[in-house]
C-alpha positions, -999 to +999 in steps of 0.1 A: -559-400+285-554-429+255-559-421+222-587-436+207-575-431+167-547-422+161-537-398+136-495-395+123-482-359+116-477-349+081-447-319+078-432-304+049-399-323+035-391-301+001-395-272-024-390-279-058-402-270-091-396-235-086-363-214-106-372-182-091-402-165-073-417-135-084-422-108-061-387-106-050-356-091-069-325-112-086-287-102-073-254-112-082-235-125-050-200-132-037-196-169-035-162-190-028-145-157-035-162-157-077-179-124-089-202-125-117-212-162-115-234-165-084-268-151-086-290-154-047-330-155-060-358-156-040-379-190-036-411-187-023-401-183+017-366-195+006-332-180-008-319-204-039-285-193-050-277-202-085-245-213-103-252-196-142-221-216-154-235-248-147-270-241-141-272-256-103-282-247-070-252-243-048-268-230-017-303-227+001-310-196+025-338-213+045-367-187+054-397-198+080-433-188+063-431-155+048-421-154+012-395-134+004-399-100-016-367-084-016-324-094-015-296-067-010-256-084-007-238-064+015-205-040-005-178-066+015-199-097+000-201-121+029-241-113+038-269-110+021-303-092+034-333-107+032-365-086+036-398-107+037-439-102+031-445-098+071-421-069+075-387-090+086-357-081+073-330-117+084-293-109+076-274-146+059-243-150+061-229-167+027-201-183+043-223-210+068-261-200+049-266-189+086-291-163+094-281-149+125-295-111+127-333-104+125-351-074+127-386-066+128-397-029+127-422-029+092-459-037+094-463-046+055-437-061+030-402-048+024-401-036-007-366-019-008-332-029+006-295-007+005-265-007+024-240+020+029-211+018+012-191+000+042-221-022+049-226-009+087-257+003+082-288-010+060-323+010+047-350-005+044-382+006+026-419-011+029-456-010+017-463+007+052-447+037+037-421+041+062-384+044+059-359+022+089-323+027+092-310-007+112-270-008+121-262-040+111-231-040+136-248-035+168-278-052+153-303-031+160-325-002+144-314+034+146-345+052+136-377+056+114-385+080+088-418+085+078-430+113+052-441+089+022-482+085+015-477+053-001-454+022-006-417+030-006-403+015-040-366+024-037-337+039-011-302+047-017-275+057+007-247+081-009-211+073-002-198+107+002-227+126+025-248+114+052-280+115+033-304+087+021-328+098-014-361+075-010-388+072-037-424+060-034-457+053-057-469+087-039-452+103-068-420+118-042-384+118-043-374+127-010-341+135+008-334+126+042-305+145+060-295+111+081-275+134+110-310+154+118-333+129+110-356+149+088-363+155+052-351+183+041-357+183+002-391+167-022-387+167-051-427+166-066-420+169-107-436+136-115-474+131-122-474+094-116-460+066-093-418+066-090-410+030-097-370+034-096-340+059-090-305+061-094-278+078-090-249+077-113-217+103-121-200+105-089-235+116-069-240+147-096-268+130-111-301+113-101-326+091-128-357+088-119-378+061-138-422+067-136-455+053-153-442+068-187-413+063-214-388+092-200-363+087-178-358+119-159-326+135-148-316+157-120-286+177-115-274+176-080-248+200-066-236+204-032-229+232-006-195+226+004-200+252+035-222+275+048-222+304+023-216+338+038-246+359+039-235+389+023-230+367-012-252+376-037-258+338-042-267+332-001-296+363-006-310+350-038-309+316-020-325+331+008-353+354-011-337+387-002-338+411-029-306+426-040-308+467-029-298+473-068-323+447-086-353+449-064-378+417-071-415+416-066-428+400-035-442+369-056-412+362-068-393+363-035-421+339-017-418+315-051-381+311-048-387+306-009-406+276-014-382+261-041-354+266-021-366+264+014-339+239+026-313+239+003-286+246+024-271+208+019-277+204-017-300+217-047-312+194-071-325+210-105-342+191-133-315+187-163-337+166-187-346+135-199-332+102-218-365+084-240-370+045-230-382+029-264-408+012-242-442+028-236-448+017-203-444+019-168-405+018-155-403-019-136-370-016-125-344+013-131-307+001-113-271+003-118-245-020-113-216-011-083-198+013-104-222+030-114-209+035-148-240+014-167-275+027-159-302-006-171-340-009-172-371-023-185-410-021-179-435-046-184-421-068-218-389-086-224-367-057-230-337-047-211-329-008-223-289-003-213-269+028-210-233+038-206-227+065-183-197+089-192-170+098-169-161+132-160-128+129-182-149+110-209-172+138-214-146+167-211-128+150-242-162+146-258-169+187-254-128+193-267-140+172-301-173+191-306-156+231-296-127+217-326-153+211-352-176+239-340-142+261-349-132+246-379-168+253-389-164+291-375-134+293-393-147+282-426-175+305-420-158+337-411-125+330-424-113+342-390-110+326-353-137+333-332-127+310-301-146+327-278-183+324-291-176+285-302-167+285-263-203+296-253-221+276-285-211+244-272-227+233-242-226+196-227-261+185-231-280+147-214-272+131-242-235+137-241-232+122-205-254+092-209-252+072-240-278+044-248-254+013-253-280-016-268-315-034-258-310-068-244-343-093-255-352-119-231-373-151-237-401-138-220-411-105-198-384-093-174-395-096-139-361-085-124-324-078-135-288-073-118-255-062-138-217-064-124-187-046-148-155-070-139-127-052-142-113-062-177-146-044-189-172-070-200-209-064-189-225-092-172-264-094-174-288-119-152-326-112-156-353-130-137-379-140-161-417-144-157-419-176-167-396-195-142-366-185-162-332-174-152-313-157-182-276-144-185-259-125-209-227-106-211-212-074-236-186-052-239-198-016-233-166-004-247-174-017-286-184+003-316-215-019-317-218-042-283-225-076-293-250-094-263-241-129-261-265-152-239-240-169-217-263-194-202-300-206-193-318-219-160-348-235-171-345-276-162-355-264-123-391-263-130-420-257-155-430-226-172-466-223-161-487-236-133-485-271-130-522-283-133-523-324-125-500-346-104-494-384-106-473-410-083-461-441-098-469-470-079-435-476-068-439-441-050-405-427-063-413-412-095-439-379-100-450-371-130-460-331-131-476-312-162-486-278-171-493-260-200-463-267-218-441-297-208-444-329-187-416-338-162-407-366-143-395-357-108-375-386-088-395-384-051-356-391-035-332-364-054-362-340-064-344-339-100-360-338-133-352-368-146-373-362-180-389-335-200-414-336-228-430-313-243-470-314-247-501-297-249-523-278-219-523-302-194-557-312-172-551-345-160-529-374-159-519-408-146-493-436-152-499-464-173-495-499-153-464-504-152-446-475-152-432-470-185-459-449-200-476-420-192-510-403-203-519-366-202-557-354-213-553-317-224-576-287-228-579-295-263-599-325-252-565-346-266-551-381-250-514-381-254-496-411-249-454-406-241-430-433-234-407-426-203-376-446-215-371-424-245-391-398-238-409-392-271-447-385-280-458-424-289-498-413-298-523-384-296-556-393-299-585-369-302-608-379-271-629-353-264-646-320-283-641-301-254-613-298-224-603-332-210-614-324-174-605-360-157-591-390-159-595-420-135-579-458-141-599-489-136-587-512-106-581-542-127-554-522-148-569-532-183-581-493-189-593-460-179-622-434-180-621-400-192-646-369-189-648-340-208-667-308-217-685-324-249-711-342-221-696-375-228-678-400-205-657-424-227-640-456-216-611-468-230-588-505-227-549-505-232-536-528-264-505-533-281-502-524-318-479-531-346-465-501-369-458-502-402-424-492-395-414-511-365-408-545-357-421-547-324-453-538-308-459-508-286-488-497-268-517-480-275-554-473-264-589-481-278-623-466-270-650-488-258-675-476-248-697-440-244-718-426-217-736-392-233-748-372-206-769-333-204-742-317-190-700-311-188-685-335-170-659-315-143-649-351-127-650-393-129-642-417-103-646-455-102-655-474-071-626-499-059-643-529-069-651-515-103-690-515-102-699-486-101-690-451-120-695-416-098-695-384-126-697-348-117-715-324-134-718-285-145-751-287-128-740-294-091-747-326-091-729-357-088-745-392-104-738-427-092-740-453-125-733-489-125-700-501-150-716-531-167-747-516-179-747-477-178-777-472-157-785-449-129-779-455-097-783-425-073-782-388-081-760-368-050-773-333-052-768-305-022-735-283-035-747-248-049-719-247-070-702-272-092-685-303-076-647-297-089-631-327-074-642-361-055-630-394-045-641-427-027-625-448-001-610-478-007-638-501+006-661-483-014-682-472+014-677-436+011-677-405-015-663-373-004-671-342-032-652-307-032-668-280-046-667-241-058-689-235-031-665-242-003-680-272+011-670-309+012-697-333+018-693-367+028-722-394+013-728-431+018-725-449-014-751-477-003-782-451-001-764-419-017-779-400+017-755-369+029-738-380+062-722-343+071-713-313+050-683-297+061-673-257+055-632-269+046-616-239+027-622-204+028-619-205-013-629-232-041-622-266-030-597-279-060-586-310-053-599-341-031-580-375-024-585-406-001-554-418+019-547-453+009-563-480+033-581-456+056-612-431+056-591-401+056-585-372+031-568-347+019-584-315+001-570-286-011-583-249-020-574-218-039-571-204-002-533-218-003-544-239+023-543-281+024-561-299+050-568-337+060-597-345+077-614-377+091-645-393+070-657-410+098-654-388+134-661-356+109-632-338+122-607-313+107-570-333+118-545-309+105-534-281+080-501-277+061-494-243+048-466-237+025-480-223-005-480-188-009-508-187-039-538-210-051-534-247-047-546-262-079-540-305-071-524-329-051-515-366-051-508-390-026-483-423-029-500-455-028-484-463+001-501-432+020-464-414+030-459-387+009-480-360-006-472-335-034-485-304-042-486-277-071-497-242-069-498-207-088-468-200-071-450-222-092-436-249-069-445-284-059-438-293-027-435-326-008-449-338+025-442-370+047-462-386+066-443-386+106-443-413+132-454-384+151-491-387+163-514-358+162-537-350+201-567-331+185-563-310+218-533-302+213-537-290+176-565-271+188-544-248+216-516-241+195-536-227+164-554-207+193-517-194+205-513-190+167-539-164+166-530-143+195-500-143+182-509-130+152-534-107+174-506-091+194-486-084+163-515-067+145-521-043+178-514-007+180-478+001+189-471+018+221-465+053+219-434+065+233-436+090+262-421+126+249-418+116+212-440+140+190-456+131+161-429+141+135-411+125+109-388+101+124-397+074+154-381+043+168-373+020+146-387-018+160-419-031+163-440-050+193-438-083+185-452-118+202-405-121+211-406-084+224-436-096+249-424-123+259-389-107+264-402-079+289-422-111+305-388-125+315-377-093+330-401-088+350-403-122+361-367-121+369-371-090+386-401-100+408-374-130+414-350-103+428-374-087+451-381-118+467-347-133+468-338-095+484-365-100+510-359-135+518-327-119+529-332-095+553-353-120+567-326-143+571-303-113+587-328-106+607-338-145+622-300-153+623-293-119+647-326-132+672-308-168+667-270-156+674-259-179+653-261-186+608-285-207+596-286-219+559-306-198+538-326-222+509-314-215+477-340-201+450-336-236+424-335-208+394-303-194+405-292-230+414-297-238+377-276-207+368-247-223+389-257-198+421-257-166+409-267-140+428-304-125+420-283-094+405-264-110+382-295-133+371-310-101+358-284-088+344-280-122+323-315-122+317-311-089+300-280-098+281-305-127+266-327-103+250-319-099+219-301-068+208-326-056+181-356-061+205-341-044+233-361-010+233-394-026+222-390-049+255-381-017+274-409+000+265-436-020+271-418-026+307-443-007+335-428+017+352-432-002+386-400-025+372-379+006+364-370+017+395-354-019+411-340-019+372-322+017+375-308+003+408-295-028+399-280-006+368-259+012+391-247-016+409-234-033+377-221-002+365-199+000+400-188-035+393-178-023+349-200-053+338-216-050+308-209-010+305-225-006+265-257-021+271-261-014+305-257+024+288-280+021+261-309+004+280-306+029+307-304+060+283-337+044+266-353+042+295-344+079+309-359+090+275-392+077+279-397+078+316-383+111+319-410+130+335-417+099+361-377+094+366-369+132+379-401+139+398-395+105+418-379+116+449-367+083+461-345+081+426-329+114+433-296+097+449-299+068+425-297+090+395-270+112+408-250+081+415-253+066+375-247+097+368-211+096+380-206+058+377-221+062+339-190+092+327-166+071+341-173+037+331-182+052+296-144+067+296-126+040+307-141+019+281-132+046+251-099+046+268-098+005+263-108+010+228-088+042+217-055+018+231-070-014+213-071+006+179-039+021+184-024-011+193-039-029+160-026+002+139+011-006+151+006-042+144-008-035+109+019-007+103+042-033+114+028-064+089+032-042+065+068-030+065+076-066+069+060-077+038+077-047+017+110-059+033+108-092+020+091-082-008+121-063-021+147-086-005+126-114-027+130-089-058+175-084-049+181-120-046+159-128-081+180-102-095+214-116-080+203-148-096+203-136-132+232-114-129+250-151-121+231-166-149+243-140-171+278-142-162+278-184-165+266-179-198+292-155-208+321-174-198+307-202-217+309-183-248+342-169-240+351-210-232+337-224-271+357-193-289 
């Protein structure tokens, strides 16, 4: 089939514009072997990590669509977890900005991220309220725990017990006993949403941080051992009276409830520490030593705490019992020890100290902290504004001092960038938002120049590209010169917000319209200040076109004749240039046209409006030639590629899409964006497109040499959509697992399909290569002699493998953290041929671990069908055997592999003290001979 128009493929080819995303948290990171000066932030679906010394990006962790919403480095630094909006958790490594391990199990976004303390295991907590353990070593997930009503909002693994604390915004703390699987303790003394926890003084105390200004503390003490149930303590634990006390029974069933499962911990409420802010806790964290507690809520404040040591606060008791005795003494006149003793108690206060208030630029979004080990406190907040902010104290002063060490802010603007302009050499962009202009160069994607200005609404370059114009919400024209980058005029334009801008084609001047009704034309001249010698340029108004209504938009026709001019009342009217008078009046959209554009021939106006629709209209006759439904939001922005009848609109449903003016056909859509797109532009050569949205990034496009097939475009956003189908599907329940509070950990996924596809197609491939085989016994005994059996041109391509081992490699393909998922939506028809060729590679002491674990998963949840089978009897019997003695040679393997490497290091080691110390007898053999030189030459001059 030829291709009657051809169409060229538009992808993404950069981010920029963007410091640091918000929905995601900030982290310090490990990076060429520095702590404290690496900070990993997320970036829309991207990972930027950040030097703070110098203020550039080092490294980018490249993510696919999702955005990113939550970072976790791993305790031994080389990894760094990534959980995204979809549920995905992807594992970097920071050595090679690799990610290698990705596991799916949530259905919503991750929300919280911890590892263990030696980084072999990893929680993860999401918006789907459930709890996943994943072992990062085997690369797969352990279990799930569910028990929370609403989003999870923090986990934390403690280093000493096997038990992960989880919070969640359905006002529970609740402790999981990790070895059982089950939550054993809730703690329910908060009224509204948990936004953070801690815990802080060697795992005896947890913070809690909710929708109010306390902080609240919790005593934890563990049970060392079972205690013996003659103890007074045990019964009272228990809610059996004492024979001597005797206790009513409302007070036995009360303590019952409070202390139903404390036989691995209790936790009892020991306070609270007042936040100076009123509202909710945003983020309440430690650093890794958890010696300084830090948090903040919705404004720039970042509330610190020191967090005493055991020996810290003992000496802090001894100095209050001394003056609480001198005081006794004065008193009385005589010692009483003993009652000072019981008077002075250690309180909240005296084992958390509040140590300063660190005020950012603007309001905190997220924080880290790292204590090096010379004592100084290092700060890095992620600010709302597209800010990164670092600071550093000593927690050990009198009065700490907060220094701001350094500033990312060059990266990108501090608002949503609201108009776009390409220069017409197509290398520079000019961007501007609320606050600043920049000038991006298209090559590098650096900010080249910076200058501050009002609310920006529109822009363009002047001819030439030396100036610049911006039209603001003030209904301002400001006039900057690139060279030196200073404001040259401002001219008041407008009464009203400067809605557009448009040039004229012979380059003499421009149009602008604006909410005062009125469109005003203006020519460029050079004038001559009083000050300066030589002339610079400047701008003159014309002419006036008052009009009934705002003006939203202004276009001018290639050839200059004619003036298009959208208006608050849905309509768009067509006047001629020379003399101002009406043309044709467009009418149709049922809401306001926001944005339009004509071809370059001047044959065609497309208008975007707030009512979703773009129309397309003949400028000869002003008649509608189709109406198209483009976004599934506002249209915001419209633009003709250059030379052609294609165009490009974008919509606040984060969608861009270029369609064709003349077939009336929908050509492609480039997603990116993660919020509203507000404008685009496009070079004047046609290759590149940028974009800005609420999000905060701009993002660049290039046109391919790829061409587009319509067709084609069609099927795969159809396989798009089943894909998203099959993901959004009810999981498959697993045979014999009851509806408690922990499940399997993965998900089924479009890759967990697909991956149980291969088995059984490579199974099915085994049954027939096992038939065809017998066959051929069976012709070659009638023939009484061999004839060549055809080989299958699969296992040819596998360089002849037998049908076995193809299976076997096709299972070793899956990957490991979709193993279980693909078992278990396997039929059960496949499982018997699978359990057989198990035991035959078993026998052979192939692949022993995950031959093990896929057979184990699938005995759990065929169980029933597997032991009522008679036919599987013998088969099972036979793993059985081969299973225990495969599984001990392989721990016999390991156990001599370990001891081996303990020899080795035992025998590094003694090496290194040896020459250690033989390094240490020679230096001091060489100043013993220094010494004596020395001597002797004194003895020599007397």
């Amino acid at each position: 089939m030829g291709l009657t128009k051809q169409y060229l493929r538009y992808t993404g080819a950069a981010l920029f514009g963007v410091v640091a995303s918000q929905k995601g948290n900030i982290v310090y990171v490990t990076l060429r072997g520095e702590k404290g000066r690496y900070v990993a932030v997320p970036a829309c679906e991207h990972v930027f990590i950040w030097d703070t010394r110098k203020g550039e990006k080092v490294l980018i962790l490249q993510g696919q669509k999702q955005e990113v919403t939550a970072l976790c480095p791993s305790p031994d630094g080389l990894h760094l977890a990534v959980g995204y909006e979809d549920g995905s958790i992807h594992v970097f490594s920071l050595l090679s900005g690799e990610g290698n391990v990705t596991f799916n199990g949530h259905k919503a976004a991750v929300t919280a991220l911890r590892y263990d303390e030696l980084g072999g295991r990893l929680a993860s907590g999401s918006k789907d309220t459930d709890v996943i353990i994943w072992d990062v070593i085997n690369e797969s997930g352990l279990y799930r725990l569910k028990g929370h009503k609403d989003a999870v909002t923090q986990v934390v693994l403690l280093k000493e017990k096997n038990i992960l604390v989880s919070s969640g915004k359905d006002t529970l703390v609740k402790w999981w006993d990790l070895d059982t699987q089950h939550c054993f303790k809730t703690l329910v003394g908060h009224r509204t949403e948990v936004w953070g926890l801690a815990i802080v003084s060697d795992e005896k105390l947890l913070i809690t941080g909710s929708a109010d200004s306390e902080l609240r503390a919790w005593d934890i003490s563990y049970f060392q051992e079972e205690p013996d149930p003659s103890e007074p303590e045990y019964k009272k634990s228990k809610g059996l009276a004492d024979h001597t006390g005797g206790s009513s029974e409302e007070d036995r069933t009360e303590d019952q409830d409070e202390t139903e499962d404390e036989h691995i911990l209790r936790c009892v409420k020991a306070g609270s520490v007042m936040r100076e802010g009123r509202d909710r806790v945003v983020n309440l964290a430690t650093d890794r030593t958890g010696r300084i507690l830090a948090c903040h809520g919705t404004d720039s404040v970042l509330e610190v705490f020191y967090v005493l040591s055991e020996q810290e606060v003992r000496k802090k008791i001894e100095r209050k019992m001394k003056k609480a005795r001198k005081k006794a003494k004065k008193r009385s006149g005589v010692e009483e020890e003993e009652e000072c003793d019981i008077i002075v108690e250690c309180s909240l206060q005296d084992k958390i100290q509040r140590l300063t208030n660190i005020k950012a630029s603007s309001k905190i979004k997220s924080f880290d902290l790292i204590l090096s080990p010379k004592g100084e406190l290092k700060a890095t907040v992620m600010l709302q504004n597209n800010i990164i902010e670092s600071y550093s104290l000593n927690p050990r002063a009198q009065i700490p001092q907060v220094l701001q060490v350094s500033k990312i802010t060059i990266g990108g603007h501090r608002s949503d960038v609201r108009t776009l302009a390409f220069s017409s050499d197509n290398i520079a962009i000019l961007s501007a938002a609320a606050e600043s202009v920049k000038i991006w160069n298209r090559s590098t994607l650096q900010c080249i120049r910076t200058m501050a200005c009002e609310y920006a609404l529109c822009s363009l370059f002047v001819p030439g590209d030396r100036q610049v114009i911006i039209g603001t919400k003030t209904g301002k024209l400001q006039l900057f010169d690139l060279a030196s980058g200073i404001l040259l005029e401002t001219i008041d334009a407008h009464d009203g917000g400067l809605w557009s801008i448009c040039p004229s084609s012979d380059q003499r001047g421009f149009v602008t319209g604006g909410a005062d009704k009125c469109v005003k034309f203006w020519e460029f001249e050079l004038v001559k200040d009083k000050d300066s010698v030589q002339k610079r340029l400047s701008v003159k108004q014309t002419r006036i076109l008052q009009l009934d209504e705002d003006v939203l938009c202004v276009r001018y026709s290639p050839n200059q004749k004619l003036l298009a001019v959208a208006l608050l009342d849905c309509t768009v009217k067509i006047f001629y240039t020379d003399t101002l008078k009406f043309f044709l009046s467009l009418y149709g959209h049922k809401l306001p046209v926001l944005c339009m554009d004509i071809s370059y021939d001047g044959a065609l106006i497309a208008t975007g409006s707030a009512d979703r629709n773009v129309k397309i209209w003949g400028l000869d006759f002003g008649d509608c030639h189709k109406s198209l439904f483009a976004h599934d939001d506002s249209v915001m922005f419209l633009q003709f590629v250059p030379k052609s009848h294609l165009f490009f609109t974008a919509g606040k449903d984060r969608k861009i899409k270029q369609w064709d003016a003349d077939k009336f056909e929908h050509i492609q859509t480039l997603e990116g964006h993660h919020q509203e797109v507000w404008c685009l532009a496009l070079s004047p050569n046609g290759d590149f497109l940028v974009s800005s949205s609420h999000d905060k990034s701009l993002r660049l496009w290039e046109r391919t040499r790829e061409p587009i097939v319509l067709e084609e475009e069609r099927e795969m956003q159809r396989e798009m959509e089943y894909e998203d189908s099959v993901a959004k599907e009810d999981q498959p329940m697993v045979p014999g697992e009851t509806q408690g509070e922990a499940g399997l950990a993965g998900k089924k996924t479009i890759e967990t399909v697909k991956a149980a596809e291969r088995i059984m197609e490579a199974i099915e491939l085994y049954r027939e290569e096992t038939a065809k085989l017998e066959q051929h016994k069976v012709i070659c005994r009638a023939a009484g002699k061999e004839v060549p059996l055809p080989v299958n041109p699969i296992l040819q391509a596998y360089g002849n493998i037998s049908p076995s081992a193809y299976v076997l490699d096709v299972l070793k393909k899956v990957k490991s953290s979709e193993l279980e998922e693909s078992l278990l939506v396997l039929p059960f028809s496949y499982v018997p041929d699978l359990l057989e060729l198990f035991n035959q590679h078993l026998q052979l002491g192939s692949e022993v671990e995950l031959l093990c674990r896929a057979l184990l998963f699938l005995l759990r949840i065929h169980f029933g069908r597997i032991t009522t089978n008679q036919l599987l009897v013998k088969v099972m019997e036979d793993l059985k055997k081969t299973t225990i003695s495969k599984v001990s040679q392989v721990r016999d393997v390991l156990g001599f592999n370990m001891a081996g490497l303990q020899f080795l290091k035992k025998e590094i080691e003694a090496k290194d003290e040896v020459t250690f110390f033989a390094d240490a007898t020679d230096r001091f053999e060489e100043k013993k001979r220094k010494r004596k030189k020395k001597q002797k030459m004194i003895l020599a001059m007397v």
